[in-house]
NUFIBA-875603 format. One record per residue: x, z, y of N, C-alpha, C in turn. Coordinates in steps of 0.2 Angstrom, whole numbers, padded with zeros to 4 digits, always signed. Layout:
N
XZYXZYXZY...
REM end
This chain:
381
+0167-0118+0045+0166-0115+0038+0164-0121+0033+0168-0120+0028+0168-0125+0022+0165-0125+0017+0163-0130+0013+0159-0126+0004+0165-0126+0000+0166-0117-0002+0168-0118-0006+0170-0124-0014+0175-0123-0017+0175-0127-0022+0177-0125-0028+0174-0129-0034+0177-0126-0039+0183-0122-0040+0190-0122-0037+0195-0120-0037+0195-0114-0033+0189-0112-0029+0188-0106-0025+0185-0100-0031+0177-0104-0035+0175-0100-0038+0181-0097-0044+0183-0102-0047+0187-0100-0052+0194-0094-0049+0194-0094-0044+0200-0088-0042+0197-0084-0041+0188-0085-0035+0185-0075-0037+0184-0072-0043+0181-0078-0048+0180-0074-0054+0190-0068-0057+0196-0074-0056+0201-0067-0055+0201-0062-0053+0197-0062-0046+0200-0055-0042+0194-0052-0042+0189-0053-0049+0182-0049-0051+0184-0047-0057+0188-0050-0061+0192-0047-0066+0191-0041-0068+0188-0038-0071+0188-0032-0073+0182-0027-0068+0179-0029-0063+0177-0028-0054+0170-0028-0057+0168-0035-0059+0160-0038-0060+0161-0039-0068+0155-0036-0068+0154-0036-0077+0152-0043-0078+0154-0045-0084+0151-0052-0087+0144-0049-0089+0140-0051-0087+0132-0049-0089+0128-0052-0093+0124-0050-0097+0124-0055-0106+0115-0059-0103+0118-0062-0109+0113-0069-0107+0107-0067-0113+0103-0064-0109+0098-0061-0117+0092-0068-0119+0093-0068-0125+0089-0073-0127+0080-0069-0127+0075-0074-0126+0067-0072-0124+0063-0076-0126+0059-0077-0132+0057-0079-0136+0057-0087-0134+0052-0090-0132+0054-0099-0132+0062-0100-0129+0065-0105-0130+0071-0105-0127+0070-0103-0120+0072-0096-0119+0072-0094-0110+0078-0088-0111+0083-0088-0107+0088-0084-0108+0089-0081-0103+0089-0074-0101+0088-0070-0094+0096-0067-0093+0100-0069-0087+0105-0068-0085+0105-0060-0082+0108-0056-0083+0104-0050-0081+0108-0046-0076+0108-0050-0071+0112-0047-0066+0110-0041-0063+0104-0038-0065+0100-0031-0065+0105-0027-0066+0110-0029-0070+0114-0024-0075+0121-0023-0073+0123-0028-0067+0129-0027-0065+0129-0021-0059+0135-0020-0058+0136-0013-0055+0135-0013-0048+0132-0010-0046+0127-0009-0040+0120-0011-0040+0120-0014-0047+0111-0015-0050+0111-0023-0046+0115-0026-0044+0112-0034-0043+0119-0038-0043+0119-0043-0042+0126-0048-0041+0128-0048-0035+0126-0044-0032+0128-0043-0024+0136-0042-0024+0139-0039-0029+0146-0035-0030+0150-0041-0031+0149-0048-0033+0153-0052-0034+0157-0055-0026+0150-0059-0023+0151-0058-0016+0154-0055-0011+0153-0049-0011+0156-0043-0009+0162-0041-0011+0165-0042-0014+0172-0038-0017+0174-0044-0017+0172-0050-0016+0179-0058-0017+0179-0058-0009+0175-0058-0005+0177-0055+0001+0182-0052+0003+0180-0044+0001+0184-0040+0004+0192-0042+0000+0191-0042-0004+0199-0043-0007+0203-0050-0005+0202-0053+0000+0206-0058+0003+0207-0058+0012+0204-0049+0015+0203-0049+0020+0213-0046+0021+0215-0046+0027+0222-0047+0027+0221-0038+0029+0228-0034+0031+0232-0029+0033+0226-0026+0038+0228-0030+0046+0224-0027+0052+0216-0028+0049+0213-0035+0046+0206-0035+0045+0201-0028+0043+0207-0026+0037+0207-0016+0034+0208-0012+0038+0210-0010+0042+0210-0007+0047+0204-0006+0051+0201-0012+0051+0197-0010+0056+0191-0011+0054+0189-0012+0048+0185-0012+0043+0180-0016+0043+0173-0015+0040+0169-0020+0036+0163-0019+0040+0159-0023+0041+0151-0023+0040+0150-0027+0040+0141-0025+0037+0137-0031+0034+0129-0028+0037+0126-0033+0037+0117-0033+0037+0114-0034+0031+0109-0031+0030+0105-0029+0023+0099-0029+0021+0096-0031+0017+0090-0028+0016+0090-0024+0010+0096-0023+0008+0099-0018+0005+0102-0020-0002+0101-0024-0005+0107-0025-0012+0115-0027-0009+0116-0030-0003+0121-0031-0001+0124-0026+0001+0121-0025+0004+0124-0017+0009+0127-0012+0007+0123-0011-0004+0127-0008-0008+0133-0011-0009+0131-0019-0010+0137-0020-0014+0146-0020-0009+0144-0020-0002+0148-0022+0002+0150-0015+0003+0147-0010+0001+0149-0001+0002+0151+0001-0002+0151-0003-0009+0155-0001-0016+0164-0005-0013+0161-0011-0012+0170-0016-0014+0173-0012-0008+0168-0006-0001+0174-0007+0003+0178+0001+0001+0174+0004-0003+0175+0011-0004+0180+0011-0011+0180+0005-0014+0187+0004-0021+0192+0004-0015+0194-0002-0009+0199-0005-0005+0200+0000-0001+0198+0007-0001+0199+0011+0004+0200+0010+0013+0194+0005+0013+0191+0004+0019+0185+0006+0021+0183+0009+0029+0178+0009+0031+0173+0003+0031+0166+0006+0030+0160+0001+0029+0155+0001+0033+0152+0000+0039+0145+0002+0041+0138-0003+0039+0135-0001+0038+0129-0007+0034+0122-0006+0038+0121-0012+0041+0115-0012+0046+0107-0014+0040+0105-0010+0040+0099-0011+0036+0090-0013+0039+0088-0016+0038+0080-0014+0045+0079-0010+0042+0072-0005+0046+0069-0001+0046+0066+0002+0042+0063-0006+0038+0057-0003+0031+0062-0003+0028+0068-0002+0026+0073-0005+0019+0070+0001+0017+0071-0001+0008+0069+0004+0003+0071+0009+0002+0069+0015+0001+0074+0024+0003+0080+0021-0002+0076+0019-0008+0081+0018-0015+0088+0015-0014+0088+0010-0009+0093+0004-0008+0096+0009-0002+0094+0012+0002+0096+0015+0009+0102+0021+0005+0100+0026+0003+0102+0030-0001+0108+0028-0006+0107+0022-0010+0114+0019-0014+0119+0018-0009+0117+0016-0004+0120+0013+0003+0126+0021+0002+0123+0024+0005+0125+0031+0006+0130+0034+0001+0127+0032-0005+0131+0037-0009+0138+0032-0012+0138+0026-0007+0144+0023-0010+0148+0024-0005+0150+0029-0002+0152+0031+0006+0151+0025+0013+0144+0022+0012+0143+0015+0016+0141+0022+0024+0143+0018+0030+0138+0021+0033+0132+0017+0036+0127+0021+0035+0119+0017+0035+0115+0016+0041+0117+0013+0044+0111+0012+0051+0106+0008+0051+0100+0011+0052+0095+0008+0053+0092+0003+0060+0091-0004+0058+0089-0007+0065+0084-0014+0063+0080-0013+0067+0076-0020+0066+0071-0020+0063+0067-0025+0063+0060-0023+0058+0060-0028+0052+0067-0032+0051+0067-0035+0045+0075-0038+0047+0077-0041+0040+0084-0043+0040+0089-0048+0047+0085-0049+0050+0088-0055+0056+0088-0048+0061+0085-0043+0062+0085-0039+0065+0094-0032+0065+0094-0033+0059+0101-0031+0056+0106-0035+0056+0104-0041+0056+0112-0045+0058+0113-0045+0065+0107-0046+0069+0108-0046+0076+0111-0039+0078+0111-0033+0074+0116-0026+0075+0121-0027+0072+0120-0029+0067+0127-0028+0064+0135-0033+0067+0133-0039+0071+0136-0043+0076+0138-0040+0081+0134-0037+0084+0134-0031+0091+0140-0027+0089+0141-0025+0080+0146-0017+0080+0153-0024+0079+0151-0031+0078+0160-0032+0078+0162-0033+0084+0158-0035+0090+0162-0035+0095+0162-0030+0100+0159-0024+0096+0160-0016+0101+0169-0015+0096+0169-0017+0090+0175-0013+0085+0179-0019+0084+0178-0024+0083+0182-0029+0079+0181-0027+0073+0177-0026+0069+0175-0025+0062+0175-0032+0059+0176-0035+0052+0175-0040+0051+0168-0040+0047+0166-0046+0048+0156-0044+0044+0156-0048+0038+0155-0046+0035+0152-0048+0026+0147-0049+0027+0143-0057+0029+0139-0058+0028+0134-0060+0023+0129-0059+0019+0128-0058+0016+0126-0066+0011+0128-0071+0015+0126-0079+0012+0129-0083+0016+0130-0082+0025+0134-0088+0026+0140-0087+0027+0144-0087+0022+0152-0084+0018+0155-0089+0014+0160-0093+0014+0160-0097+0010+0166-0091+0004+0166-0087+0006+0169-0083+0002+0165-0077-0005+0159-0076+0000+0153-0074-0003+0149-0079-0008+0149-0084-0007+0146-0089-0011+0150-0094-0016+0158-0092-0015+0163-0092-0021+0161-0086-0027+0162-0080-0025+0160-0073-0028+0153-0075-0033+0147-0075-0027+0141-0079-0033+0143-0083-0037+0145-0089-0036+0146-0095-0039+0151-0091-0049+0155-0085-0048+0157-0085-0055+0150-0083-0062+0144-0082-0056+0139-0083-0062+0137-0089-0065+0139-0092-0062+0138-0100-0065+0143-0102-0069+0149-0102-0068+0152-0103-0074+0153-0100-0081+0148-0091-0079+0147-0088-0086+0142-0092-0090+0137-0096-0086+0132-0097-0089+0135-0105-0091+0139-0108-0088+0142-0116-0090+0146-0113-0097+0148-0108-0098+0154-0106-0102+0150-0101-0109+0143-0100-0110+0139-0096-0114+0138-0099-0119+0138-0107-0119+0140-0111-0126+0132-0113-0127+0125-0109-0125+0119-0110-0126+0118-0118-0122+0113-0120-0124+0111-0128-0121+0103-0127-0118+0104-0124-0111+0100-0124-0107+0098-0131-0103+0092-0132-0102+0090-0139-0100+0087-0137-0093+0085-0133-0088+0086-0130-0084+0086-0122-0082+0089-0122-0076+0092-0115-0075+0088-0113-0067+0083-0106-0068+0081-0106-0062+0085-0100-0058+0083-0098-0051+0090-0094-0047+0084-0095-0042+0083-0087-0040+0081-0086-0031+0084-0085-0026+0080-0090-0021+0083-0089-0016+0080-0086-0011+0084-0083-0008+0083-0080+0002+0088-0083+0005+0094-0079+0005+0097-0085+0012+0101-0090+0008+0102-0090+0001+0105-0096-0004+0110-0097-0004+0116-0087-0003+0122-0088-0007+0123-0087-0012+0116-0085-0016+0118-0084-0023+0118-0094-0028+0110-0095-0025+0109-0102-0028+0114-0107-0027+0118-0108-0020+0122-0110-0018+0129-0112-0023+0130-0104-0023+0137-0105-0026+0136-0106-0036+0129-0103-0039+0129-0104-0046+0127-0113-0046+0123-0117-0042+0124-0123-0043+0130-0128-0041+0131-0124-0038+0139-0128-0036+0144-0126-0042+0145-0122-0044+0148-0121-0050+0147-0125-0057+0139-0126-0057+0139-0129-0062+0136-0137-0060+0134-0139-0055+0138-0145-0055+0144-0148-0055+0150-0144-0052+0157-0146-0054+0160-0145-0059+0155-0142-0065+0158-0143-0072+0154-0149-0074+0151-0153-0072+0147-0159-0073+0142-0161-0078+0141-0154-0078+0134-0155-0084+0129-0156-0082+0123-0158-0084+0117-0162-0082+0112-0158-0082+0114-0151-0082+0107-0148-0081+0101-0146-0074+0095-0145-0076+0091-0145-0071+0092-0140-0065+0094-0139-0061+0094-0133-0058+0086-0133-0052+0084-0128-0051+0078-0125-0048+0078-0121-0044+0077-0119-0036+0076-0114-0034+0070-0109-0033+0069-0103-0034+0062-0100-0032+0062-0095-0026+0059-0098-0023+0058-0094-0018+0051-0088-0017+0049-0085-0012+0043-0079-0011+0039-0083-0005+0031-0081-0007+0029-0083+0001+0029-0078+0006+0032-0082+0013+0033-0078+0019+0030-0072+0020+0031-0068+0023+0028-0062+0025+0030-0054+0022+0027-0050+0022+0028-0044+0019+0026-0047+0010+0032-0045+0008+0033-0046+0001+0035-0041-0004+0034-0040-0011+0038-0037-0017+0045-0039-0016+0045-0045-0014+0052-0048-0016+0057-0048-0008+0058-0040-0007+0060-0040-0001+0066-0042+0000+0072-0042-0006+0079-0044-0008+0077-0053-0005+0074-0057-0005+0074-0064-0002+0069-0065+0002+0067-0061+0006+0063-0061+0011+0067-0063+0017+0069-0069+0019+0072-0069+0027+0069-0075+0029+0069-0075+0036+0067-0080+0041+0069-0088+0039+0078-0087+0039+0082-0094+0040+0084-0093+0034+0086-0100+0030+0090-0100+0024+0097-0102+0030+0105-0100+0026+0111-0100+0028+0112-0108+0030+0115-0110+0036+0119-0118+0034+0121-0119+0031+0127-0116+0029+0131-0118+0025+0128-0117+0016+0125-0112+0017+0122-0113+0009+0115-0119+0008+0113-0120+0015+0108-0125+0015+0110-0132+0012+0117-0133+0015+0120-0139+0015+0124-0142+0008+0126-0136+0005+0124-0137-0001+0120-0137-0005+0114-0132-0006+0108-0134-0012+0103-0140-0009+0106-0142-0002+0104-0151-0003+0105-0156-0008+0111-0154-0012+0114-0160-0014+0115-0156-0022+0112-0147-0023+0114-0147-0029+0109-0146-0033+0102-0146-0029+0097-0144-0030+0092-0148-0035+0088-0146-0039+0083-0154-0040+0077-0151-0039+0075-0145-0036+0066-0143-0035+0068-0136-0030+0063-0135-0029+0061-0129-0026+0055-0126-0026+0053-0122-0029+0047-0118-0031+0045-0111-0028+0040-0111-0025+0035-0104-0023+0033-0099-0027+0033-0093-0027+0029-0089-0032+0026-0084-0028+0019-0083-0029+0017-0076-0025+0017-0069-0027+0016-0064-0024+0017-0059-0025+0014-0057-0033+0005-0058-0033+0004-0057-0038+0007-0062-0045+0011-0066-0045+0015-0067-0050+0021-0064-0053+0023-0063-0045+0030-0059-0047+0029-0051-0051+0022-0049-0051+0020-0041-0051+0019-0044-0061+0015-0047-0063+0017-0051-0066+0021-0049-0072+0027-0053-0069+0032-0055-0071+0039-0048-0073+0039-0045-0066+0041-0037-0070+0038-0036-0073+0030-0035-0074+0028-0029-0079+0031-0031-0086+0028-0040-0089+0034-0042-0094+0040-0043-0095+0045-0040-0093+0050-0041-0091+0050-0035-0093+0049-0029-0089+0050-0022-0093+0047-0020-0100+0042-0024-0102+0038-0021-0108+0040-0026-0114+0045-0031-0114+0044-0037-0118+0052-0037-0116+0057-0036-0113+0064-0034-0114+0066-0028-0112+0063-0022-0109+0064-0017-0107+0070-0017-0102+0069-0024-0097+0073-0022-0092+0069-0023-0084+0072-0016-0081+0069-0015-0077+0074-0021-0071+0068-0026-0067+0071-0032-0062+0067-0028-0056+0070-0028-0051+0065-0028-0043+0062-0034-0043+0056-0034-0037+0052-0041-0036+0058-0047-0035+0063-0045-0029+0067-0052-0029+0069-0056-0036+0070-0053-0041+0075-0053-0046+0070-0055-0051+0062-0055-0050+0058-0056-0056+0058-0064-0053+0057-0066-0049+0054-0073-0046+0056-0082-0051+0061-0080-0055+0062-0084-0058+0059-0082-0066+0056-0079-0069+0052-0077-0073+0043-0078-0069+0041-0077-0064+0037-0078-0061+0034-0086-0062+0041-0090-0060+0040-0097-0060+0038-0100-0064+0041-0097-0071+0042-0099-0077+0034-0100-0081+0031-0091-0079+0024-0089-0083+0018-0093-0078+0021-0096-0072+0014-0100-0068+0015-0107-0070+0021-0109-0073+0020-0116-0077+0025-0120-0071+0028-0119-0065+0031-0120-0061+0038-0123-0061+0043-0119-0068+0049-0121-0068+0051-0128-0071+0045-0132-0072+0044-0142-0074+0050-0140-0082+0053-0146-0082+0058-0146-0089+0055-0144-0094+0057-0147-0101+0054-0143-0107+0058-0142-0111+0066-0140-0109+0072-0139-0115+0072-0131-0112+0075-0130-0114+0078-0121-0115+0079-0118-0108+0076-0114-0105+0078-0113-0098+0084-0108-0098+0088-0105-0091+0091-0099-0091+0088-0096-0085+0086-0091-0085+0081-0086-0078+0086-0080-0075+0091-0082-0070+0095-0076-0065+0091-0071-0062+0092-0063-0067+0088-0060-0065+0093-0058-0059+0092-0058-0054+0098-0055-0048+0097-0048-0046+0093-0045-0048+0093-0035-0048+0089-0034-0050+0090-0026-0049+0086-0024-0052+0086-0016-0048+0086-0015-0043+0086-0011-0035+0079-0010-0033+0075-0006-0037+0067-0008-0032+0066+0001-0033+0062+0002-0026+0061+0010-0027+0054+0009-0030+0056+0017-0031+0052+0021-0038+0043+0020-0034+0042+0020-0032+0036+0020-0025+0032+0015-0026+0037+0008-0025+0036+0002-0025+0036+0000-0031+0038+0002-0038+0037+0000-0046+0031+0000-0046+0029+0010-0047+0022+0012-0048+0019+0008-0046+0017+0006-0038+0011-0001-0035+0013-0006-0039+0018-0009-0043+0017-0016-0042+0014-0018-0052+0017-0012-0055+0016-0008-0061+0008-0008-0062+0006-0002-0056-0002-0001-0059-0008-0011-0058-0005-0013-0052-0007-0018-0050-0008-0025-0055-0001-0024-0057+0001-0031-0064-0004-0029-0070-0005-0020-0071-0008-0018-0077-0014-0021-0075-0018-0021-0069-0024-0022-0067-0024-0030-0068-0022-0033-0067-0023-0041-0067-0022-0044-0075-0017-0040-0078-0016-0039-0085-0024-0037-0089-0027-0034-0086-0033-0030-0090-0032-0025-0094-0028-0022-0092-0023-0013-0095-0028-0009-0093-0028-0009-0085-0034-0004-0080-0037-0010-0079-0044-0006-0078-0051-0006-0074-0051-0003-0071-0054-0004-0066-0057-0001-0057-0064-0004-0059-0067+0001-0055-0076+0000-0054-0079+0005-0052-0084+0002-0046-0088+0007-0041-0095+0008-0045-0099+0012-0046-0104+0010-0047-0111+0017-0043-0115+0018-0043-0120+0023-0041-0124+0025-0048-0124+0031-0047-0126+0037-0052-0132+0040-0048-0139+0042-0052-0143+0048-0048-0140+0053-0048-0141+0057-0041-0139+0062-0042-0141+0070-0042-0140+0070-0050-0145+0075-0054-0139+0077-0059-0140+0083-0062-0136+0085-0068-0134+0080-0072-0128+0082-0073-0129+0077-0083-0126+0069-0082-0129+0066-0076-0129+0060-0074-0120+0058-0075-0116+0061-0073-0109+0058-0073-0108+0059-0081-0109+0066-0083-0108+0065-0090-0110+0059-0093-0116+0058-0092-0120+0051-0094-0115+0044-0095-0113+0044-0089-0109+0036-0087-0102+0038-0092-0100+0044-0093-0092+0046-0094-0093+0043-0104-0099+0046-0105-0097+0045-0111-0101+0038-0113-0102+0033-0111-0103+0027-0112-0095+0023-0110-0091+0026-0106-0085+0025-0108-0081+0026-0112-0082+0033-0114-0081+0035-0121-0080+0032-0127-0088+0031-0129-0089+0027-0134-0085+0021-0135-0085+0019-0128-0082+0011-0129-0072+0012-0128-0071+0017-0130-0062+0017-0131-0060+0016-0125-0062+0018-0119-0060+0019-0112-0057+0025-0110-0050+0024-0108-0048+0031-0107-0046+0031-0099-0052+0036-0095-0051+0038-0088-0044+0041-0085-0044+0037-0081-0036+0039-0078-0038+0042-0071-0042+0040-0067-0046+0043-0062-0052+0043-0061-0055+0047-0056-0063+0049-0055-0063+0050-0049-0067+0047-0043-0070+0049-0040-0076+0050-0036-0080+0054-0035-0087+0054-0033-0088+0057-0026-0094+0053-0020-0095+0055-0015-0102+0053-0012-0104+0059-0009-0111+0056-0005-0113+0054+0000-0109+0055+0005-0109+0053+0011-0106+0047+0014-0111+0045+0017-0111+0038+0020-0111+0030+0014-0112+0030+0010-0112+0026+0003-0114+0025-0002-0120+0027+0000-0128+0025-0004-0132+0024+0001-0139+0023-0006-0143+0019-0001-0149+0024-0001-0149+0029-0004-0152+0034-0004-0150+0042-0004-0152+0048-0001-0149+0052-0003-0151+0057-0009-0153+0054-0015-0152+0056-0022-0148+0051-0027-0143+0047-0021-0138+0045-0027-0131+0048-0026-0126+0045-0031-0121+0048-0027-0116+0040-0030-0110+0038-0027-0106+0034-0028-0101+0035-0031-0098+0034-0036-0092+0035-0043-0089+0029-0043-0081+0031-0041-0077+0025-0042-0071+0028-0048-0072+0022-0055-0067+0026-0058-0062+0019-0062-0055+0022-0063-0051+0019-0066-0049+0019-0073-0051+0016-0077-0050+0016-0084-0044+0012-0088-0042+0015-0092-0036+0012-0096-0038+0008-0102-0037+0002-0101-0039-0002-0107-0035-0006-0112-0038-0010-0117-0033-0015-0119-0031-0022-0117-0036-0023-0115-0035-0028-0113-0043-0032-0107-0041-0040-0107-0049-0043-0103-0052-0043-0107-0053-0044-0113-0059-0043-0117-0064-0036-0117-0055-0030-0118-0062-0025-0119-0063-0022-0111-0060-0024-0106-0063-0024-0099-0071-0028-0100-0072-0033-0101-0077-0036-0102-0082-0031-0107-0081-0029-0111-0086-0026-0117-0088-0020-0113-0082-0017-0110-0085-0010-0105-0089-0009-0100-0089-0016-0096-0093-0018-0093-0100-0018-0093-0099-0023-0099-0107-0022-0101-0111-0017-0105-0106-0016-0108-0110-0007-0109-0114-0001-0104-0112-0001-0101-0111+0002-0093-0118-0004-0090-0118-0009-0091-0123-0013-0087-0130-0010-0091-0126-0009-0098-0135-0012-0104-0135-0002-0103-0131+0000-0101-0135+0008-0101-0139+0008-0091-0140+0005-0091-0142+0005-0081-0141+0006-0077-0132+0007-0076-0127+0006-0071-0127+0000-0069-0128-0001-0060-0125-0008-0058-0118-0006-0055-0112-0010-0059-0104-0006-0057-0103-0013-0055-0099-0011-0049-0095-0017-0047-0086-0017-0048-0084-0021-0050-0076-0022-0054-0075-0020-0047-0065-0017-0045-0064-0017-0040-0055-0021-0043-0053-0023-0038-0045-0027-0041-0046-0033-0041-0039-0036-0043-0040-0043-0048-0042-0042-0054-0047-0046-0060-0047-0048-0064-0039-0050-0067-0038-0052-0074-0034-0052-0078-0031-0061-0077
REM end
């Protein structure tokens, strides 16, 4: 297996022609320019990949069809390029994959199997079905045909006329970082490129959550690489929530991680950045958590426990010193048993919507000076 070359990218972008949207490069306030591959068809850039693949597989290859392993954005896009080509597709997914991403799977006539308890688990299935069928597998990064396809995002971005001083790009297995660096190093421009990765384990950013990065994409972001940066979960939660409310694009956790880097002061450089948002595929389930959580770190919502006597009047008591102080309850709950220290109190945990840390701090302390001892629950802001 070979790395692709300039002359490889420059022929997928042909046979993407019309295939893969050119995706706009929205300007965001300091020079920071977001690639929005949220926006491409199948909601990530997985379709570039995937369709330069498929359309260079020969007569018998079609025949005998496609598969791929997933943790779901490939497995759409690889179930979209094979249902234009009018080829069979079957798509090994693990277990927790997202309904959201499972279901896309499905409604691009992919068929869905579930195996594994995370992405190594579904390639090791999906390898099984080529030597039960002879299927060809579309891997999802070590392809040098998959990391051609990636790579036409880089020359979008070498060809956008903007003067980006570096450019950040996530990675999991690193066919996408792969092929946009490779691309825009063999236009030979000097800019910085950066990868951002998730830390290991169950993460938001389940789209680059794997064990191994690819060889063959390894061996190149050896040499096209100038950093490599972490982001944790609660940046990345962060990071969508501005993202939605300050561009009104919805990114999944994989997709925010180069906005993450950016807001924890991580992406180095001090010219104009570019940030690949690479999808934007995240279930409905998974928004609301990662939404209510960013608001809570944000200082949107308050969480706090606190003990009441338990006598008439008493919760009224505590509700309207929230009141007063421009707090709007989003939840209440009150219970006696096993949770106090005596049995004439009762414990109330409630959730407030606010403006911000400051007025989380002023409703605090109102709540302290009327004789509540409330303990915060969450992150702080």
């Amino acid at each position: 297996m070979t790395s692709p070359a300039l002359a490889d990218i420059e022929a997928a972008r042909g046979r993407l022609a019309g295939v893969a949207r050119v995706t706009p490069l929205f300007a965001s306030g300091r020079p920071v320019f977001l690639k929005a591959e949220n926006l491409q068809r199948t909601g990530s850039f997985k379709i570039r990949g995937a369709y330069n693949t498929i359309s260079l597989l020969g007569p018998a290859e079609r025949a005998a069809g496609v598969v791929a392993a997933s943790a779901g954005n490939h497995g759409q896009a690889v179930a979209w390029a094979a249902r234009e080509a009018g080829i069979r597709a079957t798509i090994y997914m693990p277990e927790a994959a997202p309904t959201a991403k499972v279901e896309a799977a499905r409604s691009y006539d992919g068929i869905v199997e579930l195996a594994g308890e995370g992405f190594e688990g579904a390639v090791a299935a999906a390898r099984e079905h080529v030597e039960r069928t002879g299927a060809t597998l579309v891997h999802a990064f070590e392809d040098e045909r998959v990391i051609a396809g990636q790579g036409t995002i880089g020359l979008e971005l070498a060809e956008s006329g903007e003067d980006v001083d570096t450019v950040l790009i996530p990675i999991g297995g690193g066919g996408l970082a792969a092929g946009i660096s490779l691309a825009l190093r063999e236009q030979g421009r000097g800019r910085r490129i950066v990868g951002v990765t998730c830390r290991p384990g169950v993460t938001i950013a389940d789209g680059i959550s794997v064990k191994h990065r690819g060889e063959l994409a390894s061996s190149i972001l050896e040499r096209t690489l100038d950093d490599v940066v972490e982001v944790a979960d609660a940046e990345i939660s962060d990071a969508l929530l501005l993202c939605l409310e300050r561009k009104k694009l919805l990114v999944e956790g994989a997709g925010a991680v180069g906005i993450a880097a950016l807001l924890g002061g991580k992406a180095g450089g001090s010219g104009a950045v570019a940030i690949v948002l690479s999808g934007g595929n995240i279930d409905a389930t998974t928004l609301i958590a990662v939404l209510q959580h960013g608001l809570t770190r944000a200082g949107r919502y308050l969480a706090l426990r606190t003990l009441i006597p338990d006598r008439p009047g008493e919760l009224r008591n505590l509700l309207d010193v929230v009141a007063r102080n421009r707090g709007n309850v989003v939840t209440l709950s009150h219970r006696r048993e096993g949770t106090t220290t005596t049995v004439l109190q009762t414990e109330v945990e409630i959730v407030v919507s606010t403006r911000d840390e400051m007025h989380c701090a002023e409703l605090l302390a109102s709540i302290a000076a009327a004789g509540y001892q409330a303990e915060r629950l969450g992150p702080p802001g």
